[in-house]
N, C-alpha and C positions, 0 to 999 in steps of 0.2 A: 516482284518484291511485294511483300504483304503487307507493307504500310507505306506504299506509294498515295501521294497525299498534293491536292490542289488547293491554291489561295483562295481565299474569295472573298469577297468583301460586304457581300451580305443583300439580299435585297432593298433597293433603293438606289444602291451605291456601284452596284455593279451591272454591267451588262448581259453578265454570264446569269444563266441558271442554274441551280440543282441538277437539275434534269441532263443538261448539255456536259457537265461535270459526270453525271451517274455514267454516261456512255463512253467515258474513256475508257479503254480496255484496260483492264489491270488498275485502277482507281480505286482506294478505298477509303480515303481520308480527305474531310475535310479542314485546312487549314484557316482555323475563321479569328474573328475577335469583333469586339460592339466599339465600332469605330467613333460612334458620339458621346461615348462617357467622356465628359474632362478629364485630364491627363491629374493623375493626385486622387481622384475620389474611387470611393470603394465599386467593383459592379456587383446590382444588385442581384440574388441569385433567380430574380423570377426571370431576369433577363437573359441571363446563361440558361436560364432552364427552356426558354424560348427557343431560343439559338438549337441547342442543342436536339430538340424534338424537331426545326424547320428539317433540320442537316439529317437525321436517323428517316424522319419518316420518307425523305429522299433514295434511300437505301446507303446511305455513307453515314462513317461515322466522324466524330468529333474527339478527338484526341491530345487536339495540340493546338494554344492558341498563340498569335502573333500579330501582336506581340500588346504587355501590357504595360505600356510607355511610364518611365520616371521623372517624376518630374525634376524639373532645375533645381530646385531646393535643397536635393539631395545628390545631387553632382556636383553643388557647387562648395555643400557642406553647409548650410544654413540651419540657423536652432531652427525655425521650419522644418526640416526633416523629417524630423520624429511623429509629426502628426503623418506625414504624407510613407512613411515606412509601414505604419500601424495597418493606414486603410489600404497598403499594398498586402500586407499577410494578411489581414480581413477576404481581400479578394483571391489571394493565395485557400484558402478556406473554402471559402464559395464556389470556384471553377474546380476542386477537389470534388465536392461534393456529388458535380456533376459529369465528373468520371475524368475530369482533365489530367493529364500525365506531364505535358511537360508546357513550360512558357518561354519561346522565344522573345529573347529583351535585346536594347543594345547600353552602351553607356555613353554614347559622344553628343560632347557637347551642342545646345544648339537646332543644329541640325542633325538628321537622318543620315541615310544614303546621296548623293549630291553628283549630280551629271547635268551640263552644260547645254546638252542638247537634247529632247525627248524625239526629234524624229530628225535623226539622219539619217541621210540618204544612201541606201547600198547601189551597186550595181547592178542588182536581180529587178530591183524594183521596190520593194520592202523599207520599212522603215525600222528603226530601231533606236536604243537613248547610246550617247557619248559623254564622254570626259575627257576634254582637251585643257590644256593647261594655262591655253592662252586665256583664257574667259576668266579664269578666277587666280591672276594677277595682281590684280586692282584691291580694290576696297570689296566689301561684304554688298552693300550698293552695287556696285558694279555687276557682280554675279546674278543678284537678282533683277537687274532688267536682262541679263540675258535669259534667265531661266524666261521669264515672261514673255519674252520676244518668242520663244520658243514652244511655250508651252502648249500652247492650242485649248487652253482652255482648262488644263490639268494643274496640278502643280505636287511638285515633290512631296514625300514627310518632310515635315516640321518646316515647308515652305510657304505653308498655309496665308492665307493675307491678315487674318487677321491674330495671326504671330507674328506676322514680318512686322508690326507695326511696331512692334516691341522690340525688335530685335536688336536695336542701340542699346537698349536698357540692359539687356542681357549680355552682350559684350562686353559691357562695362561692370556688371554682375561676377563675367567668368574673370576678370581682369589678372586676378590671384591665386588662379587655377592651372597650375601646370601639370606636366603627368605625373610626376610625385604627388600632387596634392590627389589629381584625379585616382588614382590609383587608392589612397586613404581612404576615400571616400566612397569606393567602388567594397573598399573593405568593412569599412563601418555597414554599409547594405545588405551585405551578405552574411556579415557576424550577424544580423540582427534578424534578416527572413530565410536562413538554411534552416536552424531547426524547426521552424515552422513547415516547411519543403518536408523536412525528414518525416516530421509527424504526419505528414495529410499525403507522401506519395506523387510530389508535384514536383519535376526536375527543372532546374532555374540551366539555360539554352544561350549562353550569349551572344550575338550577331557580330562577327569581325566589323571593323571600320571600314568604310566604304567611299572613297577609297581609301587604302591602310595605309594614309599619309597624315600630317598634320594639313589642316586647311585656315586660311584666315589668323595664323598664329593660335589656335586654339588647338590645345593636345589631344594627341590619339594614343590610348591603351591596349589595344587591340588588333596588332596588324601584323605579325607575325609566330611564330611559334618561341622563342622568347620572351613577347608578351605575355602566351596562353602559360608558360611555364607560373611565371607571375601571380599570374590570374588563379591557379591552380592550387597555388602554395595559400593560396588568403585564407580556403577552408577547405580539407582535406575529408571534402567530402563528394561524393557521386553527384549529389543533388547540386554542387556548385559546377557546371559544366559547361560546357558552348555547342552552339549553332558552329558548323564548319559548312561555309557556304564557298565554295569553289571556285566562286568567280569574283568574290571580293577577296580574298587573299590570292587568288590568279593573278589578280590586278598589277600586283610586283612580284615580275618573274623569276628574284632572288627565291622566291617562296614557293618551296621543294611540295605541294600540295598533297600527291598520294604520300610520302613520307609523313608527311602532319598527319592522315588520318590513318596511317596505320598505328603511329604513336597513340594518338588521343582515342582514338576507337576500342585501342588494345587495353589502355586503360579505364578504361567503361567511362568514359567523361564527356562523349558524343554522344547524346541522345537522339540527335535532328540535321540532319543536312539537307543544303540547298543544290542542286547540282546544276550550275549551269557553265557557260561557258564565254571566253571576249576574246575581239581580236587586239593585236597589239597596232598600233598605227604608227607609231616610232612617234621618240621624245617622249615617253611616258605616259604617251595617251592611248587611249582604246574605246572602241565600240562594241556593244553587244553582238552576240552572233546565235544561228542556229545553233543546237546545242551539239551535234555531228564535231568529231571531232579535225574531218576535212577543213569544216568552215569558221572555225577558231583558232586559238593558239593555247589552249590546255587540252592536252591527252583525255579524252575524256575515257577511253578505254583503261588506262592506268589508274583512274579515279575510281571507276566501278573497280576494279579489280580488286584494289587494296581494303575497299569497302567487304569484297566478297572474302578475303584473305581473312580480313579479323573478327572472320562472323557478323558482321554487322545483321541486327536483328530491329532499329530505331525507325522513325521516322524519315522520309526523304520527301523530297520534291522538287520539279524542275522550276526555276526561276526565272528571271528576266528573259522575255519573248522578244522577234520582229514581230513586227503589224504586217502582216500577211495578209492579199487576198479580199483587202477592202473592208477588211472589219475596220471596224472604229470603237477604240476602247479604247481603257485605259492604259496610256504606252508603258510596255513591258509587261502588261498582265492580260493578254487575249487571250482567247480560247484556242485558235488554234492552232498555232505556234508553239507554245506549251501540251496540246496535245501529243503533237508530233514529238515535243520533246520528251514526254512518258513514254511514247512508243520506242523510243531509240533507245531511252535507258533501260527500259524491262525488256529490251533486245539484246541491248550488251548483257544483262544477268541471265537471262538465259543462255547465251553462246559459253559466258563465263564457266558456268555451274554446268555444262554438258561437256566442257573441255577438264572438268576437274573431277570429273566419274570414273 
């Protein structure tokens, strides 16, 4: 695939090189962003223009960034907003300028992606993250001493400690935010930075909910392909589009997956997928898994398939890893776990595209 594409989180921040990146076979993208701008303020473009010369002069290029966080202000609908919308198409400008195509965003409240455990235990030996249902039960409290018990030092998006300090404030912030509301609010965003997108060439990518549940009574927009129809109808354009990421809507096995991306794909409205894969562990819970479709519970071959079906021509890349092999890094983002996982998918597209000669 010619825009197979790795995370990375930037020197300083990550373990991985450039370098260890350049040598996956079949890699040509890197998937970056400048993880210490405040969430709300413009970035600046000598900083993108940094970024982008570390990642080129590497032999990779810089295409797609992930992602450029919104702030509450503007999920929750605050007259705030409008300042904090302005310096997002400011930075919608700026990441144009230095060849960016599309931005991976999500819109739930809060929190991020949210998993209970970052290193459960397989039976190979490997570790990997969970989401079990019992752990986040309780209060918002509750969840976060287990994430901590768990974390080994890491901590989720928008787990950070020094937002969790806030995090009462903010619940009580969302208190008048349901998915009606959220949904208004996702559309005010979008009425206001698509023609900006139109004009500078930058496609707006949204990240499903993860998982595509409501959590903590706070609503979720985002979790199945009734939502995306939603989502779709707000502005009836190419540039208002989504992140189809395979193992956050895997997540609920209602969700017919290659079907959503043959639909969304066929409609040009997937610019970027994540391709990865989870096991089900009964009762709604599940753990990460290799990305093989033996050692999961999503067809990963039906997933490439339908990808290769509709032409897909976007951005991809494999997502949440096991810790494999004694690396130590950030759970879910090694290096090598995620290589093997490139190697398996530009395996299925090749077998794919020689059976379809």
């Amino acid at each position: 695939m010619k825009n197979m594409g790795f995370r990375w989180y930037g020197d300083g921040n990550d373990s991985i090189k450039l370098s260890d990146i350049r040598q996956i076979p079949g890699t040509t993208q890197v998937v970056g962003a400048l993880f210490d701008i405040p969430v709300g303020e413009v970035w600046p473009k000598e900083r993108i223009a940094a970024l982008k010369k570390e990642v080129e002069d590497a032999g990779l290029k810089l295409e797609v960034i992930e992602s450029v966080n919104i702030h509450d202000d503007i999920k929750i609908g605050l007259p705030s907003r409008d300042k904090y919308i302005e310096n997002y198409k400011e930075t919608i400008k700026n990441l144009a300028a230095y060849g960016i195509k599309v931005i991976c965003y999500n819109f739930m409240p809060i929190f991020d992606w949210v998993r209970t455990d970052l290193h459960y235990p397989l039976p190979d030996g490997s570790t990997d993250m969970a989401f079990q249902h019992k752990y986040v039960e309780g209060s918002p409290e509750d969840i976060i001493k287990s994430v901590e018990k768990n974390s080994n030092g890491y901590v989720l998006p928008g787990w950070e400690p020094e937002r969790l300090a806030e995090v009462k404030r903010l619940f009580e912030a969302y208190k008048d935010v349901d998915e009606q509301k959220l949904r208004e609010n996702l559309k005010y965003f979008l009425d206001a930075i698509i023609p900006t997108c139109e004009q500078y060439g930058v496609r707006m990518a949204m990240h499903p909910d993860d998982p595509p549940m409501p959590l903590f009574g706070l609503p979720r927009i985002y979790k199945n392909r009734e939502d995306m129809l939603k989502i779709e109808q707000m502005h009836e354009s190419k540039y208002n589009g989504f992140t189809i990421c395979t193992g956050s809507l895997g997540e609920n096995p209602n969700n017919d997956v290659p079907a959503i991306i043959r639909e969304f794909v066929k409609k040009d409205r997937a610019p970027f997928i994540h391709a990865r894969n989870i096991k089900f562990m009964g009762n709604g819970d599940f753990h990460e898994s290799a990305h093989l479709s033996s050692e999961g519970s999503l067809d990963m071959y039906e997933i490439m398939k339908a990808l290769y079906d509709t032409g897909f021509d976007g951005y991809i890349r494999p997502d949440h890893g096991r810790d494999i092999w004694g690396e130590e890094s950030r759970p879910g983002y090694g290096l090598y776990d995620r290589a093997l996982g490139i190697a398996y998918l530009n395996g299925l597209w090749e077998a794919i595209t020689k059976e379809n000669k």
